[in-house]
C-alpha positions as CSV (number, residue, x, y, z in Angstrom):
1,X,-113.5,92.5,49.9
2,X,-112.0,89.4,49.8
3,X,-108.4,90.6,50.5
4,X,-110.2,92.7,53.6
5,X,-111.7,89.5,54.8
6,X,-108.6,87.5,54.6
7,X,-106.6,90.2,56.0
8,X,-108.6,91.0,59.4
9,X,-108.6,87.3,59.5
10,X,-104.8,87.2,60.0
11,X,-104.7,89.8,62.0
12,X,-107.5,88.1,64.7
13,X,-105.7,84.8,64.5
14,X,-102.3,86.4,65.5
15,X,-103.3,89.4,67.8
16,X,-105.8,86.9,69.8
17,X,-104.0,85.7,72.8
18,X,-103.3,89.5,73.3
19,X,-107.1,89.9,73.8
20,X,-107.8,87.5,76.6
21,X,-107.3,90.6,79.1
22,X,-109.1,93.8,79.6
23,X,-106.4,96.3,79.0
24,X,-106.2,99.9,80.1
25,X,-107.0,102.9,78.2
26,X,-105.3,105.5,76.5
27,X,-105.6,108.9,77.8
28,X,-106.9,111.9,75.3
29,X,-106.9,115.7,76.7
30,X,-110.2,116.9,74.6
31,X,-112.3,120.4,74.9
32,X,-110.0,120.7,77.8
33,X,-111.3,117.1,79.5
34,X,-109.4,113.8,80.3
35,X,-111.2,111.1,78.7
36,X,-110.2,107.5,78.0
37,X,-109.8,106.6,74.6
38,X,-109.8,102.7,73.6
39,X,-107.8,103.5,70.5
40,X,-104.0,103.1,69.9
41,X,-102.9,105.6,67.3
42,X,-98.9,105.1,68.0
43,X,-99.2,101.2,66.8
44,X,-99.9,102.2,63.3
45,X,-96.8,104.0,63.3
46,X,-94.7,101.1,64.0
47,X,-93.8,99.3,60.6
48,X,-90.7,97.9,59.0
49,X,-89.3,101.3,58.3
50,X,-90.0,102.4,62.0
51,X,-90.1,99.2,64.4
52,X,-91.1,99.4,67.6
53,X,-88.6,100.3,70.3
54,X,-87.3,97.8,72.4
55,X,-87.7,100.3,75.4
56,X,-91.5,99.2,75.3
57,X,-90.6,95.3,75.9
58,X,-90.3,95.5,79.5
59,X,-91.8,94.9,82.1
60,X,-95.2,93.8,80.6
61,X,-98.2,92.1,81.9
62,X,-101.4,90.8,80.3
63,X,-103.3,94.1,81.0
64,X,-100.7,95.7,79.1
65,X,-99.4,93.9,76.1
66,X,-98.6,97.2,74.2
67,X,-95.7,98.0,76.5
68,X,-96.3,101.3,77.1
69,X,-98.9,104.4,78.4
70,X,-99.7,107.0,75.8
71,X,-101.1,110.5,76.5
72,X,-102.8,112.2,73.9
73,X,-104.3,115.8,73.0
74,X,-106.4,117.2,70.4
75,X,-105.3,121.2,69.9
76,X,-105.7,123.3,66.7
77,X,-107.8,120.5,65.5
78,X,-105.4,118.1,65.5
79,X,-104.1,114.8,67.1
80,X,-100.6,115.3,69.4
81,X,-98.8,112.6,70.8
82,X,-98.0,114.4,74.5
83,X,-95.9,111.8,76.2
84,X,-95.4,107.9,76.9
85,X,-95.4,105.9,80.2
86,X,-93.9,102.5,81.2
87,X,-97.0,100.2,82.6
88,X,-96.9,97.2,84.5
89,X,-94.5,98.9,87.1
90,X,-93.9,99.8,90.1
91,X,-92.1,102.6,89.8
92,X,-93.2,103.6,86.2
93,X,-91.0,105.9,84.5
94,X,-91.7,107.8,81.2
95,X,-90.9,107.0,78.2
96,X,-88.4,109.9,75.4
97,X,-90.4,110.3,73.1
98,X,-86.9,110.7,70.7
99,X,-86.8,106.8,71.7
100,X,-89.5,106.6,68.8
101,X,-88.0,109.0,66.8
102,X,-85.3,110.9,66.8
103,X,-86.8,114.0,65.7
104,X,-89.9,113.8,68.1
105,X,-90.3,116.7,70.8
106,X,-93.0,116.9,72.8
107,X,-96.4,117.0,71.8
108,X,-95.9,115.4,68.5
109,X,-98.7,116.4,65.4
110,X,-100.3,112.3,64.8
111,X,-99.7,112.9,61.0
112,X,-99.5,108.8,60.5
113,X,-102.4,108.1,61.9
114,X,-106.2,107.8,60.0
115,X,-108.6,106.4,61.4
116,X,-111.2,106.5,64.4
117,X,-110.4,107.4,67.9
118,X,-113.0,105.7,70.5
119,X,-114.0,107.7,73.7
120,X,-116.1,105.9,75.8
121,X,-117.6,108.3,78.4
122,X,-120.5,107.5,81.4
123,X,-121.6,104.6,83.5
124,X,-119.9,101.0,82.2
125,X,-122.4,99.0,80.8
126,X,-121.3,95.7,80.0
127,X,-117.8,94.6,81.3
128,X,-116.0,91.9,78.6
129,X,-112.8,90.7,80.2
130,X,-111.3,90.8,76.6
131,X,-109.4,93.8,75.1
132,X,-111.4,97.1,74.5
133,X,-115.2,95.4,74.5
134,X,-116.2,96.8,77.7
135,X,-119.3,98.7,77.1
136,X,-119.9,101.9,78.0
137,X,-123.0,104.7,78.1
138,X,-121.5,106.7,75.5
139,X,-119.2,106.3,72.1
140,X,-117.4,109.3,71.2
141,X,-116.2,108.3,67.5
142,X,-113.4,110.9,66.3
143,X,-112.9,110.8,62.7
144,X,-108.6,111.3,61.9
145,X,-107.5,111.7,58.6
146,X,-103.7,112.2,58.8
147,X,-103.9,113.2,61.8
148,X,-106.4,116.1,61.7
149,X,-110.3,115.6,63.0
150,X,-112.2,115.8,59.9
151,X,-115.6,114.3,62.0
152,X,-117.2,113.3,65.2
153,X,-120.1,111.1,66.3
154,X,-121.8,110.1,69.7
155,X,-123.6,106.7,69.7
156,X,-125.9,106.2,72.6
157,X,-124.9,102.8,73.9
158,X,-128.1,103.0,76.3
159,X,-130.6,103.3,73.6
160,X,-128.7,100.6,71.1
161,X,-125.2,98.6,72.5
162,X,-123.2,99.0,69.1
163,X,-121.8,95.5,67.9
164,X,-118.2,97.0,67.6
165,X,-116.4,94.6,65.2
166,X,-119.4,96.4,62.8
167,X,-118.1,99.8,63.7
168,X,-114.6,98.8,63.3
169,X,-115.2,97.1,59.8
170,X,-117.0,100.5,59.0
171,X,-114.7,103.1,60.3
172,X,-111.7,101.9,60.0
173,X,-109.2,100.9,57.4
174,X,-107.2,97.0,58.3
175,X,-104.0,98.8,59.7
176,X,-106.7,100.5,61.9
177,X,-108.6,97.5,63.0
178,X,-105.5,96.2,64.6
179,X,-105.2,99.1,66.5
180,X,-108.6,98.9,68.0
181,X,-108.3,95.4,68.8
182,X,-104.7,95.4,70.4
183,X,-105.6,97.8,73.1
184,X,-103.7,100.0,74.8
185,X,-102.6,101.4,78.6
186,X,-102.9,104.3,80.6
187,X,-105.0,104.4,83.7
188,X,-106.4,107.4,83.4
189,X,-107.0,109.2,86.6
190,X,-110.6,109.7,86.3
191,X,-113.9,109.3,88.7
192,X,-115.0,106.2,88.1
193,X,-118.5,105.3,89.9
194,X,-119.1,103.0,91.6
195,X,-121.3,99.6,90.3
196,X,-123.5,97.7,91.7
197,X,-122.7,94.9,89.6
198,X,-120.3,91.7,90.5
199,X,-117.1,91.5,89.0
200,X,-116.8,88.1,87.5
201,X,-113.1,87.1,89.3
202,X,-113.7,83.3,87.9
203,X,-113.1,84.4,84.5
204,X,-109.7,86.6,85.5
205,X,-108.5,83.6,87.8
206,X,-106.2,82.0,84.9
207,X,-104.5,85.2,84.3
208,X,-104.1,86.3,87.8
209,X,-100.7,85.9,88.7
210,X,-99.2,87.0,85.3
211,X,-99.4,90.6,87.2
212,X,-95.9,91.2,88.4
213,X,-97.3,94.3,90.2
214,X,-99.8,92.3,91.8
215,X,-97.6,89.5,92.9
216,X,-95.0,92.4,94.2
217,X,-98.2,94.0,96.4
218,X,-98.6,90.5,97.8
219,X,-95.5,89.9,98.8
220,X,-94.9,93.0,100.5
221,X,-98.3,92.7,102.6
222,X,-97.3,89.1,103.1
223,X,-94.0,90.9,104.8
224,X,-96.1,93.2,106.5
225,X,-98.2,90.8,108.8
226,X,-95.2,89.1,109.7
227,X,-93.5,91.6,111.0
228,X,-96.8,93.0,113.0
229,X,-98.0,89.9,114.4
230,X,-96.7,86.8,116.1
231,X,-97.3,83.5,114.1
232,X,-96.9,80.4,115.7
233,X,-96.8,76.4,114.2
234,X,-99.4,75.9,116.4
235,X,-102.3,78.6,114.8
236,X,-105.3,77.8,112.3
237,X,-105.2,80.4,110.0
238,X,-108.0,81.4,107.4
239,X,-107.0,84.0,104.4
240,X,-110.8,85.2,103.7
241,X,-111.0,86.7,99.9
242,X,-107.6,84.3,99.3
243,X,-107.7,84.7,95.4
244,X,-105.2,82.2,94.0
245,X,-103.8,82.2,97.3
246,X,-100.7,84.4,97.1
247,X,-100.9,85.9,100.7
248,X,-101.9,82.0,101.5
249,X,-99.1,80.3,100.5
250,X,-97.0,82.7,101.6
251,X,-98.3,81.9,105.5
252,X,-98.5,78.4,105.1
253,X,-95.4,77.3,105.8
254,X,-95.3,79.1,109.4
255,X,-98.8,77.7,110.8
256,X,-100.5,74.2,111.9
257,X,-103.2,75.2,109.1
258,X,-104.3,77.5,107.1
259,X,-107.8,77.9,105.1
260,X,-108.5,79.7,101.9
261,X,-111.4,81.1,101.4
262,X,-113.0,83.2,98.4
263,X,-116.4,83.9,96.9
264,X,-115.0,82.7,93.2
265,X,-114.3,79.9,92.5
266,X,-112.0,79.6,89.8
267,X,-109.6,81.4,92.0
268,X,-109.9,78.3,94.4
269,X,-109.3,76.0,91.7
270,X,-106.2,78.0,90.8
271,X,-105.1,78.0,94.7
272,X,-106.1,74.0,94.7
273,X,-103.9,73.2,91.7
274,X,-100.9,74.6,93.4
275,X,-101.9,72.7,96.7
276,X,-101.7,69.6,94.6
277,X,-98.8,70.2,92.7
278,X,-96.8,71.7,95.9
279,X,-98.3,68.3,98.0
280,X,-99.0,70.6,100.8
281,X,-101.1,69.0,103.3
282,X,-102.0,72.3,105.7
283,X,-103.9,73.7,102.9
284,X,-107.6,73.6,102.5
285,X,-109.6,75.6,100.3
286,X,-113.9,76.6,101.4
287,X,-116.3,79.0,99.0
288,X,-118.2,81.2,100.6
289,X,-120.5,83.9,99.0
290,X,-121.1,86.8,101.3
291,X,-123.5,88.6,98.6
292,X,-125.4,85.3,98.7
293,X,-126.1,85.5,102.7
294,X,-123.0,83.4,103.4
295,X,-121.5,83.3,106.7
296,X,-118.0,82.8,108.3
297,X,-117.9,79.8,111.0
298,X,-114.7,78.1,112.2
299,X,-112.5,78.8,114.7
300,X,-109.0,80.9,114.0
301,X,-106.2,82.0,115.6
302,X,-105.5,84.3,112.9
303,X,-107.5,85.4,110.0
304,X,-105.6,87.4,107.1
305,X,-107.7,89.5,104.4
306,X,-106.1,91.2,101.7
307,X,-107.5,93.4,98.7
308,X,-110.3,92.3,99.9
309,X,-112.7,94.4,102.0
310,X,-113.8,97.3,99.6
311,X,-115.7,94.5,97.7
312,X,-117.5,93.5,100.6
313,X,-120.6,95.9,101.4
314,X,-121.3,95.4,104.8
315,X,-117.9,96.1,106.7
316,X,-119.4,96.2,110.2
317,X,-121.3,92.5,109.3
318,X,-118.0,91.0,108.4
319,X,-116.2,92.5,111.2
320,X,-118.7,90.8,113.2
321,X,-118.1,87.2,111.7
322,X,-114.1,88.1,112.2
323,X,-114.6,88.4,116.2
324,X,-117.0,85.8,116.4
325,X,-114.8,83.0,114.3
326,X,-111.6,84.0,116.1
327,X,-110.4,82.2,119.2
328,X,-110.3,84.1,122.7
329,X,-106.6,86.4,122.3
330,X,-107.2,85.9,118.4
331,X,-105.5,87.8,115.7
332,X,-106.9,90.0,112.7
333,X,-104.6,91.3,110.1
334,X,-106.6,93.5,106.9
335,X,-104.4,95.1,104.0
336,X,-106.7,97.4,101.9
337,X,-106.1,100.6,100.0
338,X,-106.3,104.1,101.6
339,X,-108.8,106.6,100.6
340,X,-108.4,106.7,96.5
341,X,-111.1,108.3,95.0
342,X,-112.2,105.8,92.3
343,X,-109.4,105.7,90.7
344,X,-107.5,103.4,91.5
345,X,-109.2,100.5,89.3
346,X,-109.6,100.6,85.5
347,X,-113.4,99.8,86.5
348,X,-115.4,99.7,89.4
349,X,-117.4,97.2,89.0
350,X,-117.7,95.2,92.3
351,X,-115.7,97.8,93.8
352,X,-117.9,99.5,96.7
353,X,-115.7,101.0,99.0
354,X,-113.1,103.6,96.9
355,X,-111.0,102.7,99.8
356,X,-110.7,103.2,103.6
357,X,-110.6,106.1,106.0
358,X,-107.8,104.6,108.8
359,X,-109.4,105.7,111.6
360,X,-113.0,105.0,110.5
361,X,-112.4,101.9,110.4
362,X,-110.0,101.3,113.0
363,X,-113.4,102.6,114.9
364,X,-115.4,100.2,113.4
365,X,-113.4,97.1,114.7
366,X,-113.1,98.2,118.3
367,X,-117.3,98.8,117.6
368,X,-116.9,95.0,116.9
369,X,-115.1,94.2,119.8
370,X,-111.8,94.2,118.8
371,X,-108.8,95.7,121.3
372,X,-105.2,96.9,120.6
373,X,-105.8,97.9,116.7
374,X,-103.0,99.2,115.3
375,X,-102.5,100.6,111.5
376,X,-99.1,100.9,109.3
377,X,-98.2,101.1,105.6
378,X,-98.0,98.2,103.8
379,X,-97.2,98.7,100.3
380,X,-97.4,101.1,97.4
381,X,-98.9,100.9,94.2
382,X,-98.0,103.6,91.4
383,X,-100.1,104.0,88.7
384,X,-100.7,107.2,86.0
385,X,-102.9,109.5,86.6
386,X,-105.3,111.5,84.3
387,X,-102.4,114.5,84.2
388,X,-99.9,112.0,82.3
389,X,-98.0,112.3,85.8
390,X,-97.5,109.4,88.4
391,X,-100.2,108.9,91.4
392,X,-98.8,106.6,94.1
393,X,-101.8,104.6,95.9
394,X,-100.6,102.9,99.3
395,X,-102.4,100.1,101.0
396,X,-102.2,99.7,104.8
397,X,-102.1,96.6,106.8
398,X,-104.5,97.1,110.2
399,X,-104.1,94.7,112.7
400,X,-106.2,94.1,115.9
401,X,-107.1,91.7,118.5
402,X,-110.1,89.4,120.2
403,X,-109.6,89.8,124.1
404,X,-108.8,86.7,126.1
């Protein structure tokens, strides 16, 4: 007990700066479903006499620390490895399975692994921004011994929330423990509903920008606006729902002024720190809470919102404060995701809009007033879907006007 003490010990002080991020699931094809499975059965193949591929070292981010996107499938009652994704990409490419091992072909019998698989299935219940400790209404515990099911057990998470590291002590052996813990990626393309719940941003803000992808996105909505609208040295602009101010930064060397707004404020104190450590002087940062009855005052000559509006829940009240802060000939430039579903977050909490119908809600900005609105692609955003195979998500830039 002692050794099994010291052991899972080690293994928390070394894997723990891989935990300070939620981190996709694994994808498991079971009775014929997609289900996400917090569980990383390839990791315990890895040792000294099979290391881990370098193909999995690149490109990585902190929702991803694995390396790679495994999809799973449990047939003649037995685990198979189907296939492997890059994550962290975009343009995300899959992975040879010979790359592990020679001799693999596609699907691969899981004969290595022993252990437990967790399927979490239903509503989230709690969200941890750390690893696999999301919450979930269901548990589905598979019991793997060598790689065939030998057992199976649902825990009701709504009845009793199940203090995990207990389960893992009880379930699983060390090897396996790591495996839970280390998490795993593959956004699996299922309907996730929607919650009414807040997504805590302050506690994400440190990590933020560690996202290539996410950077990328920015930068090519960032492109987007400028070559759609006319900015002048002379504008105030405001970026409302700035984050750590990637779009912000990018505008601020091209306006008079430029204000950065967001409901969380640890993103702000991410944005300020670069204000102060850039000296920038044009750069001002304001929190404002819509959910709390907030409102937008000011007056703009361009305001900029990006990623933004399908966590807002009253489109047609903000659209409102956007015509009524803007100067007379004002500009409005919004960058959001197209119609996806649910699926394109790992979670929906906070998320309230699964994206935008373009002309809805080109309609509902002339309903606010606004004149010559205009709609193009922006960017795209790949990301796997619960096939194994590659969805592409775009996000449009839609840009309108406040008459004279």
């Amino acid at each position: 007990m002692r050794l099994f003490s010291s052991l899972l010990l080690i293994i928390l002080l070394f894997a723990a700066p891989a935990f300070a991020t939620a981190q996709f699931s694994e994808l498991l094809e079971y009775n014929g479903k997609p289900e996400r499975m917090f569980t990383v059965p390839l990791e315990s193949y890895f040792s000294a006499e099979h290391p881990k591929p370098d193909m999995f070292r690149g490109p990585m981010c902190t929702a991803c620390w694995r390396g790679y996107v495994g999809k799973w499938k449990i047939m003649d009652g037995y685990l198979h490895l189907v296939s492997l994704h890059q994550c962290c990409s975009q343009s995300p490419k899959e992975f040879p399975l010979d790359g592990v091992n020679p001799e693999w072909k596609s699907p691969v019998k899981a004969t290595w692994f022993s252990g437990t698989l967790r399927i979490v299935q239903g509503k989230m219940l709690r969200y941890t921004h750390m690893g696999f400790q999301s919450v979930y209404e269901r548990d589905l515990l598979i019991e793997v011994k060598e790689g065939k099911v030998v057992g199976e057990k649902v825990i009701d998470n709504v009845k009793e929330e199940p203090k995990h590291e207990k389960i893992a002590g009880q379930l699983m052996d060390p090897a396996s423990i790591l495996v839970y813990h280390t998490d795993i990626v593959c956004n699996a393309e299922l309907p996730n509903p929607m919650s009414a719940e807040l997504r805590d941003f302050d506690k994400e803000a440190a990590l933020w920008d560690e996202n290539p992808g996410r950077v990328k996105v920015a930068k090519d909505i960032a492109a987007a606006i400028l070559q759609n609208v006319s900015i002048g040295a002379d504008m105030h602009a405001l970026d409302f729902g700035c984050g750590t101010g990637l779009i912000t930064l990018q505008l601020q060397p091209l306006v008079k002024s430029i204000t950065g707004m967001d409901s969380s404020r640890g993103m702000l104190d991410i944005l300020q720190s670069k204000v102060t450590r850039l000296k920038l002087t044009n750069v001002t940062t304001q929190f404002l809470d819509p959910e709390s009855g907030d409102t937008l005052g000011g007056n703009y000559n361009l305001v900029v919102s990006s990623m933004t509006l399908h966590h807002i829940r009253d489109i047609p009240a903000l659209l409102s404060q956007f015509f009524s802060c803007l100067a007379p000939g004002g500009q409005l430039c919004m960058a959001d995701l197209d119609r996806d579903e649910g699926r394109f977050h790992e979670h929906n909490t906070g998320v309230f809009h699964f994206g935008f119908d373009r002309n809805d809600l080109s309609s509902l900005l002339t309903d606010a007033g606004f004149q010559d609105v205009r709609v193009s692609t922006a960017a795209e955003i790949a990301k796997p879907t619960a096939s194994g195979e590659m969805r592409t998500f775009t996000v449009f830039l839609m840009t309108a006007r406040k008459p004279e």
